[in-house]
PAZAPA-4460 file (N, C-alpha, C; in steps of 0.05 Angstrom, whole numbers, plus 32768, in hexadecimal, padded with zeros to 4 digits):
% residues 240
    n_x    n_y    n_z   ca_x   ca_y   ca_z    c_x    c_y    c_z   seq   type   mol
   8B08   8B2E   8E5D   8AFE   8B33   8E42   8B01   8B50   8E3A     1      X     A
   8AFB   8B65   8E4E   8AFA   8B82   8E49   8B20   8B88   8E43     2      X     A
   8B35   8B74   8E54   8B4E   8B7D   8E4B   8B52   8B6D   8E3B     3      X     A
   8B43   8B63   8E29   8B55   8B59   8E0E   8B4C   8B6C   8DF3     4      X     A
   8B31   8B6F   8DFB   8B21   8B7D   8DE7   8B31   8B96   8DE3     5      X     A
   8B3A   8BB2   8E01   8B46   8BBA   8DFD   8B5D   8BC2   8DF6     6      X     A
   8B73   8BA7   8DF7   8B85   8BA5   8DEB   8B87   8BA0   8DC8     7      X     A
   8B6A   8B96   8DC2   8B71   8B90   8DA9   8B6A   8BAA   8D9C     8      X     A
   8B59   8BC2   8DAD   8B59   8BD8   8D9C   8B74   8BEB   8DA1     9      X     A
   8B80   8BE3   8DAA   8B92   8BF9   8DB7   8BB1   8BE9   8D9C    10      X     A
   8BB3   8BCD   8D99   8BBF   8BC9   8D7E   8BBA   8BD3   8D63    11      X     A
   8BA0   8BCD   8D63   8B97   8BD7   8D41   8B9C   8BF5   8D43    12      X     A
   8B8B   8BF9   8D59   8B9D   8C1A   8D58   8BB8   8C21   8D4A    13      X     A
   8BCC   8C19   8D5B   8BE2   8C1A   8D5B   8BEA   8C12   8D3D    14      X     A
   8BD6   8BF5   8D2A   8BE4   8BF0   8D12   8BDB   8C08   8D05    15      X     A
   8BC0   8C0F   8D04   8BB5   8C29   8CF1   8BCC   8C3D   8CF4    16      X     A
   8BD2   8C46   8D0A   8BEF   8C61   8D04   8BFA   8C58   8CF9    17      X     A
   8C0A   8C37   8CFB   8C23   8C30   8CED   8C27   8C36   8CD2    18      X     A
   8C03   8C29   8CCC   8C07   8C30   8CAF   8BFF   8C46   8C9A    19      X     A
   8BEC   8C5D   8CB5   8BEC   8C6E   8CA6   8C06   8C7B   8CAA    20      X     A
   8C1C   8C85   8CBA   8C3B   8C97   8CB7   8C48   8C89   8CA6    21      X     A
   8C46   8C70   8CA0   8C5A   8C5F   8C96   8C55   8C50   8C82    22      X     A
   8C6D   8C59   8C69   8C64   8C41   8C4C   8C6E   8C29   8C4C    23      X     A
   8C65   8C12   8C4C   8C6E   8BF2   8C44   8C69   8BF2   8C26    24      X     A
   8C62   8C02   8C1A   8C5F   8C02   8BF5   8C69   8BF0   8BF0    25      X     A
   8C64   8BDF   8BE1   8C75   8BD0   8BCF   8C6D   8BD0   8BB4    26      X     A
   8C7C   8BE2   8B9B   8C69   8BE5   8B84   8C6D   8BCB   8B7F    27      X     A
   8C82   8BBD   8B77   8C82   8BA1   8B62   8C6F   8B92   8B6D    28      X     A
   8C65   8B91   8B8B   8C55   8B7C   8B8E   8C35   8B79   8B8B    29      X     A
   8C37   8B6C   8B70   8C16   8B66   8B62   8C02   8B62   8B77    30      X     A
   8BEA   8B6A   8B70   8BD0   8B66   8B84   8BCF   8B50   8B7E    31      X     A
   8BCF   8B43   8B65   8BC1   8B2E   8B63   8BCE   8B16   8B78    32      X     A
   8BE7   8B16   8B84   8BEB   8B06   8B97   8BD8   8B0E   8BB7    33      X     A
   8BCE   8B24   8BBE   8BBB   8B25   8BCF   8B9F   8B1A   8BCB    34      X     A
   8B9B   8B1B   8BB5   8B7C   8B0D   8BAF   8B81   8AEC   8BB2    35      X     A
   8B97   8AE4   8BAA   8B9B   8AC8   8BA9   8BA1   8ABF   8BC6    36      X     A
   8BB0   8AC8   8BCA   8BBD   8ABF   8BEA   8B9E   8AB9   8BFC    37      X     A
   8B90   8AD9   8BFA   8B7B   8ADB   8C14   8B6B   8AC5   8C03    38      X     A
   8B65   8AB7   8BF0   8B4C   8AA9   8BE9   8B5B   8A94   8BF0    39      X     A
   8B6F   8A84   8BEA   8B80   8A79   8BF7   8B79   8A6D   8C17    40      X     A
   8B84   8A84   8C1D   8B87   8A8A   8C43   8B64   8A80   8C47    41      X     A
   8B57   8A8D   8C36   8B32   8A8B   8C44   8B29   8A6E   8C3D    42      X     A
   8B34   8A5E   8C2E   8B2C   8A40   8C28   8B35   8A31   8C41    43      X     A
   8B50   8A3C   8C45   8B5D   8A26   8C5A   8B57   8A26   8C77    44      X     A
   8B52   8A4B   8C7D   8B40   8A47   8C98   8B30   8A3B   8C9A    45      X     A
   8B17   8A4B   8C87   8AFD   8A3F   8C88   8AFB   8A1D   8C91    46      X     A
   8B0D   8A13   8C86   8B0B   89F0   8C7D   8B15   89EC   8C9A    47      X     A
   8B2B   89EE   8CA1   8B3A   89EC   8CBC   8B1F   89F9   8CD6    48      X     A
   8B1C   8A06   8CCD   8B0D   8A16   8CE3   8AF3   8A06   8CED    49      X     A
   8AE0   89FF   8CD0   8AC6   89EC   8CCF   8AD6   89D3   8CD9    50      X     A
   8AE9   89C2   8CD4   8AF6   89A7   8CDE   8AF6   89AD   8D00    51      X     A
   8B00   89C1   8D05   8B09   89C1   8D2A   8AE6   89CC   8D37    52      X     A
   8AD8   89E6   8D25   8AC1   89E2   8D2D   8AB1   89CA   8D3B    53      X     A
   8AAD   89BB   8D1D   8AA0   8996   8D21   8AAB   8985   8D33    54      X     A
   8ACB   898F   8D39   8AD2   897B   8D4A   8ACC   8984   8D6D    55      X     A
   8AD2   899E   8D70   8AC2   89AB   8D8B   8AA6   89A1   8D85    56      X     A
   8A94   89A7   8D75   8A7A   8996   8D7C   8A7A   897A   8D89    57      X     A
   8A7D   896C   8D7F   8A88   8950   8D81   8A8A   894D   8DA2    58      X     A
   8AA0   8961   8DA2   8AAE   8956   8DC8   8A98   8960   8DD7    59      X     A
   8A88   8976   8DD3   8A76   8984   8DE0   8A58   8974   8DE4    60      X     A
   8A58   8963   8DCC   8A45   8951   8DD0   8A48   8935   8DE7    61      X     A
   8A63   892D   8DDB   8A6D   8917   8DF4   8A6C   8920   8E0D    62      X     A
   8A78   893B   8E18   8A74   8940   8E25   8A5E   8945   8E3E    63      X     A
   8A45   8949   8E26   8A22   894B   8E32   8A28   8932   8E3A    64      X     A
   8A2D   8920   8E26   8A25   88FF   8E32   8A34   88F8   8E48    65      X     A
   8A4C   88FD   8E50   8A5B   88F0   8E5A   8A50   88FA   8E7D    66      X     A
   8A43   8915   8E79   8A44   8923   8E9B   8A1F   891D   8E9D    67      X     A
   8A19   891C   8E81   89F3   890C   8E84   89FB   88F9   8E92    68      X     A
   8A09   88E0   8E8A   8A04   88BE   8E9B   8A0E   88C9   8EAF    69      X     A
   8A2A   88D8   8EBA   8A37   88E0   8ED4   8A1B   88E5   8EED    70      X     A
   8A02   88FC   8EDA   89F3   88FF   8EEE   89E1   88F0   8EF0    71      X     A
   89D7   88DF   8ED7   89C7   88C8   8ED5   89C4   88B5   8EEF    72      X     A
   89E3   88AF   8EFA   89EC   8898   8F0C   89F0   88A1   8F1F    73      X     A
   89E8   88B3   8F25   89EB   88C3   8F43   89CC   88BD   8F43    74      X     A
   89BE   88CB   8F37   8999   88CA   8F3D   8991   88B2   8F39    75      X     A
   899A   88A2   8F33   898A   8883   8F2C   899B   8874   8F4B    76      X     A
   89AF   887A   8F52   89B0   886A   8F62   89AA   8873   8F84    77      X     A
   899D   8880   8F79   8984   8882   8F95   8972   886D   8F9C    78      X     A
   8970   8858   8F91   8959   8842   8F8D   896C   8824   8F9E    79      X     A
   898A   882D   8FA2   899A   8828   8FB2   89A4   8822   8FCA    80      X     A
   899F   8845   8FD3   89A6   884B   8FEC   89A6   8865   8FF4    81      X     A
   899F   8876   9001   89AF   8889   9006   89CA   8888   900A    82      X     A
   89DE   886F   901B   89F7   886A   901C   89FF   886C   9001    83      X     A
   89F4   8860   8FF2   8A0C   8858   8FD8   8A01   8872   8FC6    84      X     A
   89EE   887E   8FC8   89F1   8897   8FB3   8A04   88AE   8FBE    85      X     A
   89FF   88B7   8FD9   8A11   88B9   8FEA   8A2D   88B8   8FD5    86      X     A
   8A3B   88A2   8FDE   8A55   889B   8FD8   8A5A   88A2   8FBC    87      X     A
   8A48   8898   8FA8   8A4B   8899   8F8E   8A4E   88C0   8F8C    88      X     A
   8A3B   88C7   8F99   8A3C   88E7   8F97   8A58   88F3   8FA1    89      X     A
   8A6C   88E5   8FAC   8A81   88F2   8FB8   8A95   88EA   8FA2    90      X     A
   8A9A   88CA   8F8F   8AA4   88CF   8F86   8A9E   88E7   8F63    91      X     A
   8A8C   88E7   8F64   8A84   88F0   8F4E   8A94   8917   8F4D    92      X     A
   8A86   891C   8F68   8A88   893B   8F6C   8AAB   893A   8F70    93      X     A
   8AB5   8927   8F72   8AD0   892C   8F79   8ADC   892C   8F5F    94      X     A
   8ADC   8919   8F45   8ADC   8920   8F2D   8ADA   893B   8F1F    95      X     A
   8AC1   8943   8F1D   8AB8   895C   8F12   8AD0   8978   8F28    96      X     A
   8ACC   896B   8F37   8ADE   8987   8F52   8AFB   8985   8F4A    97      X     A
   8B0B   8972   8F3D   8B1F   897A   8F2C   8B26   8984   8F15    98      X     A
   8B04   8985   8EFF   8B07   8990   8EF4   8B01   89AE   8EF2    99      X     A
   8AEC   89B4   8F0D   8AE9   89D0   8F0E   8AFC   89DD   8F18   100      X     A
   8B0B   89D8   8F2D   8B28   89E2   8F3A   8B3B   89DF   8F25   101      X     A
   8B3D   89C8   8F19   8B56   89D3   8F07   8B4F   89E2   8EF0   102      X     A
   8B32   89E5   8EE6   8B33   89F4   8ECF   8B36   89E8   8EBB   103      X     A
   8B2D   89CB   8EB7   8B32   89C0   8EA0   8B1E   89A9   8E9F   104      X     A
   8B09   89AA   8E85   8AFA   8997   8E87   8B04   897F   8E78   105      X     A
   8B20   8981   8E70   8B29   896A   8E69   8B35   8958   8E7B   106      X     A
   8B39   8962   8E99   8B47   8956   8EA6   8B48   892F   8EA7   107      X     A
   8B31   892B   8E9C   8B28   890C   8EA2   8B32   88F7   8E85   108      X     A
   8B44   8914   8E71   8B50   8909   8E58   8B63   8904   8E5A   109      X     A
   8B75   891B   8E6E   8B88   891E   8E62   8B95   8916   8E81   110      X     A
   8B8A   890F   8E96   8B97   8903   8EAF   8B8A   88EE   8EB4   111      X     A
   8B9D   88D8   8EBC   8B86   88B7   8EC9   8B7C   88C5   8ED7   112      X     A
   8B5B   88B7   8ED1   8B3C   88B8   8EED   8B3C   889A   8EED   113      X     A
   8B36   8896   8F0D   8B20   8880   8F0F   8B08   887B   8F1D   114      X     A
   8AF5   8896   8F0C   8AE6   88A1   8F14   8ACB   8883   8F13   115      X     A
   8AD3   8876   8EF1   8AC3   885A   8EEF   8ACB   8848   8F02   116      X     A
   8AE6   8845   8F03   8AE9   882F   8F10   8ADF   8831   8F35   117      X     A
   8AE0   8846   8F36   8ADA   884D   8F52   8ABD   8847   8F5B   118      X     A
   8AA5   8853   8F3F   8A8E   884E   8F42   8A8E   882C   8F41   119      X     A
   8A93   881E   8F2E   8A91   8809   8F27   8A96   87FB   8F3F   120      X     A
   8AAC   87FD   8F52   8AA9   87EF   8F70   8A97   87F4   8F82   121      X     A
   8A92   880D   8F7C   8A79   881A   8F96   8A5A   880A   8F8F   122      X     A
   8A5C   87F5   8F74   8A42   87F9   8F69   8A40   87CB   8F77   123      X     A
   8A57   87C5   8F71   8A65   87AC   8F75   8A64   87A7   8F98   124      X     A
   8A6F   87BB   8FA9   8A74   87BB   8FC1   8A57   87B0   8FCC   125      X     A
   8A49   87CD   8FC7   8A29   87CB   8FD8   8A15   87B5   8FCA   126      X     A
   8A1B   87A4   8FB6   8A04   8799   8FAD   8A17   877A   8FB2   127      X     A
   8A27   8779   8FBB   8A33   8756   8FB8   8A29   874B   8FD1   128      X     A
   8A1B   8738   8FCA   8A14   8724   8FE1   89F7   872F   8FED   129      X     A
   89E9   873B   8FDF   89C8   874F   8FE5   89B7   8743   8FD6   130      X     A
   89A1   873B   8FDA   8990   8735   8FCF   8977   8758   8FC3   131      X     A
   8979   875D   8FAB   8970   8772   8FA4   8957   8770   8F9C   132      X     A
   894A   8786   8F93   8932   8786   8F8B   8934   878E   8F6E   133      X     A
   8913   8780   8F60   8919   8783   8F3C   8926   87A3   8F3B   134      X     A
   8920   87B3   8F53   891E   87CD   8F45   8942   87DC   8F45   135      X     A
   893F   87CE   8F58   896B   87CD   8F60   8976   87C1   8F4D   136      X     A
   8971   87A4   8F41   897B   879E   8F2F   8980   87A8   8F17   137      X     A
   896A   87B7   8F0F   896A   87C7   8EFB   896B   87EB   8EFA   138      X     A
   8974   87F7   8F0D   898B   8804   8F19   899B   87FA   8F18   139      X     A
   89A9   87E8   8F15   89C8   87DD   8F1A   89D0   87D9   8EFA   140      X     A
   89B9   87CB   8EEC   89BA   87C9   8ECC   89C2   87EF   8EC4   141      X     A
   89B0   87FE   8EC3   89B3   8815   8ECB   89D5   8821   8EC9   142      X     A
   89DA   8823   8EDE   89EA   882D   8EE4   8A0C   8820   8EDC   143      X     A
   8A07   8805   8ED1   8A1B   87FB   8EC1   8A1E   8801   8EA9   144      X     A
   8A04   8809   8E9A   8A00   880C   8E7A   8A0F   8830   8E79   145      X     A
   8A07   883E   8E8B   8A0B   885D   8E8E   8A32   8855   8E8A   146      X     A
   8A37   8849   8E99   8A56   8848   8EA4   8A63   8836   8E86   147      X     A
   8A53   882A   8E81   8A61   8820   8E66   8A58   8830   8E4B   148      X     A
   8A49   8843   8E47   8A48   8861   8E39   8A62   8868   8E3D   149      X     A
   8A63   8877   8E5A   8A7B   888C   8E66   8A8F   888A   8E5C   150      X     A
   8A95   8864   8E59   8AB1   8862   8E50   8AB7   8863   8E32   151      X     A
   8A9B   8861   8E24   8AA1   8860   8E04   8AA1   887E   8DFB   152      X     A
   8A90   888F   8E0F   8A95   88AE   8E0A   8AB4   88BC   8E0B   153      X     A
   8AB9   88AF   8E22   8AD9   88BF   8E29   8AF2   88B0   8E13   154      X     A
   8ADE   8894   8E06   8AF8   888F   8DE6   8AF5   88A0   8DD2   155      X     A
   8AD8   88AB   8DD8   8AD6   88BD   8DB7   8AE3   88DA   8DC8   156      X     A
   8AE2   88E6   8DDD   8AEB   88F5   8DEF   8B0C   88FB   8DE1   157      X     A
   8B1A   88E8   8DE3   8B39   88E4   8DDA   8B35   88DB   8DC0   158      X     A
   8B29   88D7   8DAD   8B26   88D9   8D90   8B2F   88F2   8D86   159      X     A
   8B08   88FE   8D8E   8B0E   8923   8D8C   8B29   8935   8D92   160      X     A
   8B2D   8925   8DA8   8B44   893D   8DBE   8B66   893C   8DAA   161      X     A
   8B60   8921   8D9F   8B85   8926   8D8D   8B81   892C   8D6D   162      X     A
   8B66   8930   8D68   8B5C   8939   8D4B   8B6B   8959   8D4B   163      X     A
   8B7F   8962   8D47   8B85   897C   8D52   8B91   8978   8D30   164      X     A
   8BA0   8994   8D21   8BAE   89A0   8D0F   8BC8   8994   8D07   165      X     A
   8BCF   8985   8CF6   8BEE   897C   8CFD   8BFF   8991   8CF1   166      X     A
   8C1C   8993   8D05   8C22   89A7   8CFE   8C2E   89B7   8CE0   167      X     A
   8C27   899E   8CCB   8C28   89AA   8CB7   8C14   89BE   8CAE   168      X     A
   8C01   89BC   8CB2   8BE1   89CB   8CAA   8BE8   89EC   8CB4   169      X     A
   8BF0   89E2   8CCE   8BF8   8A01   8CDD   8C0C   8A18   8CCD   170      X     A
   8C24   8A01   8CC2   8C39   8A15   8CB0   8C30   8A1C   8C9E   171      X     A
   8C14   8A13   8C91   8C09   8A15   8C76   8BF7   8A32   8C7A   172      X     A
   8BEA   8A2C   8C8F   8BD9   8A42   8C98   8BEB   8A59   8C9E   173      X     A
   8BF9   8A54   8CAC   8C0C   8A6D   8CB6   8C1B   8A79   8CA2   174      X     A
   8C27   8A66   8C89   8C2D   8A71   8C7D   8C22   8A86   8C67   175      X     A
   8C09   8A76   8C67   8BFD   8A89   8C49   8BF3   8AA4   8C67   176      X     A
   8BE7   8AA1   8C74   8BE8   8AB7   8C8C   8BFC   8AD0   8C88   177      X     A
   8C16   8ACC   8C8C   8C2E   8ADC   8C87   8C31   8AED   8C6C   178      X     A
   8C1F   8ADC   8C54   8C22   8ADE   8C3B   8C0D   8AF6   8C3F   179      X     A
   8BF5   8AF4   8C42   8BD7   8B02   8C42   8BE8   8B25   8C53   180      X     A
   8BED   8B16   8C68   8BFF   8B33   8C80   8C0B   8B4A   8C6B   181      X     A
   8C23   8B33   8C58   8C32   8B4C   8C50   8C2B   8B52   8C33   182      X     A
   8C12   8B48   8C27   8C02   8B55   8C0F   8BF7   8B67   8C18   183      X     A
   8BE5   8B67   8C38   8BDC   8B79   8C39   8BE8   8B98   8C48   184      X     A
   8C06   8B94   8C51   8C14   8BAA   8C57   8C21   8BB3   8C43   185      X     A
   8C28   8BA0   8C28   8C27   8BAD   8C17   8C18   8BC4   8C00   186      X     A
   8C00   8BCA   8C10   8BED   8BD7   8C00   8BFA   8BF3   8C10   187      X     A
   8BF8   8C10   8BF5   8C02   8C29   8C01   8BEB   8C32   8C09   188      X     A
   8BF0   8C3D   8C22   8BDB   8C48   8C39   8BEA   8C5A   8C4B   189      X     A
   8BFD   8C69   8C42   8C09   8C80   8C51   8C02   8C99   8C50   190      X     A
   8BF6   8CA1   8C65   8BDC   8CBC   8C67   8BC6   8CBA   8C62   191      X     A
   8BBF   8CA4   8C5D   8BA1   8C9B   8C54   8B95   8C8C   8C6A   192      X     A
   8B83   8C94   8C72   8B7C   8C92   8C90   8B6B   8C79   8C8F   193      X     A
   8B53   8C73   8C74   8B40   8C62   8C77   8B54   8C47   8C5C   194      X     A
   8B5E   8C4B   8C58   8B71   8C2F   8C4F   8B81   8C2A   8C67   195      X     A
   8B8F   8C3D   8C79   8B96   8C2E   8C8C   8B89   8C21   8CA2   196      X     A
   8B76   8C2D   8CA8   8B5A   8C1A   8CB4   8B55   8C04   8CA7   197      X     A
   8B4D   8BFF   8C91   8B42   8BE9   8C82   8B62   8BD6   8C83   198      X     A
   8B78   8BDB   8C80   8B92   8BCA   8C83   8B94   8BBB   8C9D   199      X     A
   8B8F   8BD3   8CB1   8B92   8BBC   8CCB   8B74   8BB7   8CD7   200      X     A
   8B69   8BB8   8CCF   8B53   8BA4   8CD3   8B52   8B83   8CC2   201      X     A
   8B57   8B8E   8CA8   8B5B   8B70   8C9D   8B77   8B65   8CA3   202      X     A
   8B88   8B69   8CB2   8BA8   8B62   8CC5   8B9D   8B55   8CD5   203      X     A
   8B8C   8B66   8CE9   8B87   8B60   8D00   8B6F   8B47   8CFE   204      X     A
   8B5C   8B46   8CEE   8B4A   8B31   8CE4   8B59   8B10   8CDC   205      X     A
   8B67   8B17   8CCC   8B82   8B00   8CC8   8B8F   8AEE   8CE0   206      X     A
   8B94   8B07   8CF4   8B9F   8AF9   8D06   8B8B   8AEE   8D1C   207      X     A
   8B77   8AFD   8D1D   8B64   8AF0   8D2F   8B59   8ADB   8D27   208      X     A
   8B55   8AD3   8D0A   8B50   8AC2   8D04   8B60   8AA2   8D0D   209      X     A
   8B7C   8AA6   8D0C   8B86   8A90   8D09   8B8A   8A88   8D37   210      X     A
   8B88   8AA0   8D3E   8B7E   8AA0   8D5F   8B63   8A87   8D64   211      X     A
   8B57   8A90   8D54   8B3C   8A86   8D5A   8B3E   8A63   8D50   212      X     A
   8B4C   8A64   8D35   8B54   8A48   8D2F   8B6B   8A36   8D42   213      X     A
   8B76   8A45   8D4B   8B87   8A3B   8D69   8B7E   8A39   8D7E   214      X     A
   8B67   8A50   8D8A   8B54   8A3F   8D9F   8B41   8A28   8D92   215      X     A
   8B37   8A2B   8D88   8B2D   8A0C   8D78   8B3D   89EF   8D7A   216      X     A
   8B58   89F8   8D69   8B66   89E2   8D73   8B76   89D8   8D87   217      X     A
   8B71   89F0   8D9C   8B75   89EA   8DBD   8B64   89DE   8DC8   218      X     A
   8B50   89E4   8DBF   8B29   89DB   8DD0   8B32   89F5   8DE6   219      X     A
   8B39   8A07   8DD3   8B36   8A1A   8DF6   8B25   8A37   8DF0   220      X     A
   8B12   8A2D   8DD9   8AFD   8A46   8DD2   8AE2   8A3A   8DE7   221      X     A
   8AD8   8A4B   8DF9   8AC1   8A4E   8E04   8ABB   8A34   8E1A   222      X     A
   8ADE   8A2D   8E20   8AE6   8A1B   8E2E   8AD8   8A18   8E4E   223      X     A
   8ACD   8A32   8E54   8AC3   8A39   8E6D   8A9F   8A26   8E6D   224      X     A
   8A9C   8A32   8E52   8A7C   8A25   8E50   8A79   8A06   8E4C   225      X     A
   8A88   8A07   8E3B   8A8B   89E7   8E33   8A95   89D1   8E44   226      X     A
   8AA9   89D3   8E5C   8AA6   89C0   8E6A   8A9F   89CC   8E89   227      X     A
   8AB1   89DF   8E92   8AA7   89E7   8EB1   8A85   89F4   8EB4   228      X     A
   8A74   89F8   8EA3   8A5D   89FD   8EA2   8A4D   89E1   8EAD   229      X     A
   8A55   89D2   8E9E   8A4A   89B4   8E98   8A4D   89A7   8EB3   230      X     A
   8A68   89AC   8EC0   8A75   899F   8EDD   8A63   89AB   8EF1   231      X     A
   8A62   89C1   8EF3   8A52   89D0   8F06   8A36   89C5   8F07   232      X     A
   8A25   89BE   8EF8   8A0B   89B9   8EE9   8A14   8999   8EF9   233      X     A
   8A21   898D   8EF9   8A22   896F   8F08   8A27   8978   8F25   234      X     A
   8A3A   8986   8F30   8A3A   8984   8F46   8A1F   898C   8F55   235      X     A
   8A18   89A7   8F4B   89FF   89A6   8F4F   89E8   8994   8F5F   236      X     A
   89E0   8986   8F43   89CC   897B   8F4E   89DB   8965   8F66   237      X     A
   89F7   8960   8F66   89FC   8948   8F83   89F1   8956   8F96   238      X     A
   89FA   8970   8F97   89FD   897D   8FBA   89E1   8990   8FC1   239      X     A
   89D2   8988   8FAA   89AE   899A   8FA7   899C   897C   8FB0   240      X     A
***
């Protein structure tokens, strides 16, 4: 974080000289296309930006649900066995351990798991041919209802996950982007020290902006919290 931050001051830097040694003037070109463009440009983020916002909420909520029942059915099926929580705990932590090693809490989207189907035998195996108690039985109710959640979470999971920008929206954005860029290099700011400040800050604002609307539509803003936070927090409680 400290080398991006100082890279990003070590650019603006770099644009402030550009544009204070150097004229991009353009007399013929009217302001009034900078007022339009940036109000323009600020409707379409905003809108784009609130849409991928709502939709990271969304996954972040499925998400709670999806690693809640994960730990749900590890602690309820203690009433089981120690063997079969046991087991259930190995496949579970083995799940989550590919998503913490690889770094991706989508791993269970975007690669076959058969993380259910795996439980779903372990739950089939130990109870066929047993005579249970009300309280097993309902542990078993339990732990079927959690597992048939899991799987309606991980459809809205791949709902969210292809709700992404089509790439028309992007040329639209990018374009009026390019538009906003060179209204505002067209403003004269040669030897003027605090217009060239104020130029590449609102450059550099532009562009971070549409960064920030691309991690959005990556799901790769605060990607660390949002799913490997959550993984860790399950493995957890198995091996505690």
């Amino acid at each position: 974080m400290k080398n991006k931050s100082l890279w990003l001051y070590i650019i603006l830097s770099l644009i402030v000289l550009s544009f204070f040694y150097y004229s991009y003037h353009i007399k013929e070109l009217d302001k009034t296309f900078l007022t339009i463009s940036t109000f323009v440009f600020s409707i379409f983020t905003g809108f784009f930006i609130s849409r991928q916002d709502s939709r990271y909420d969304k996954i972040r909520q499925n998400l709670s649900q999806f690693d809640g029942d994960m730990s749900s059915i590890y602690r309820v099926l203690c009433h089981l066995g120690p063997t079969v929580q046991k087991r259930a705990g190995e496949i579970i932590s083995a799940h989550y351990g590919k998503v913490i090693n690889n770094d991706s809490w989508d791993n269970h989207i975007i690669r076959e798991s058969t993380t259910v189907t795996d439980l779903h035998a372990l739950i089939s195996d130990e109870t066929a041919g047993k005579k249970l108690t009300n309280l097993q039985n309902a542990t078993i109710a339990r732990v079927l209802l959690a597992l048939h959640d899991i799987q309606i979470t991980r459809k809205g999971f791949i709902a969210s996950y292809q709700e992404r920008l089509p790439k028309g929206q992007w040329i639209l954005i990018d374009g009026l982007a390019l538009i906003v860029l060179v209204n505002i290099s067209a403003i004269n700011s040669q030897f003027l020290l605090f217009t060239s400040v104020l130029k590449a800050a609102f450059g550099t604002a532009i562009i971070l902006t549409l960064i920030l609307l691309r991690q959005l539509d990556n799901l790769a803003l605060f990607e660390g919290t949002v799913g490997e936070d959550s993984a860790r927090d399950v493995v957890n409680i198995i091996d505690k």
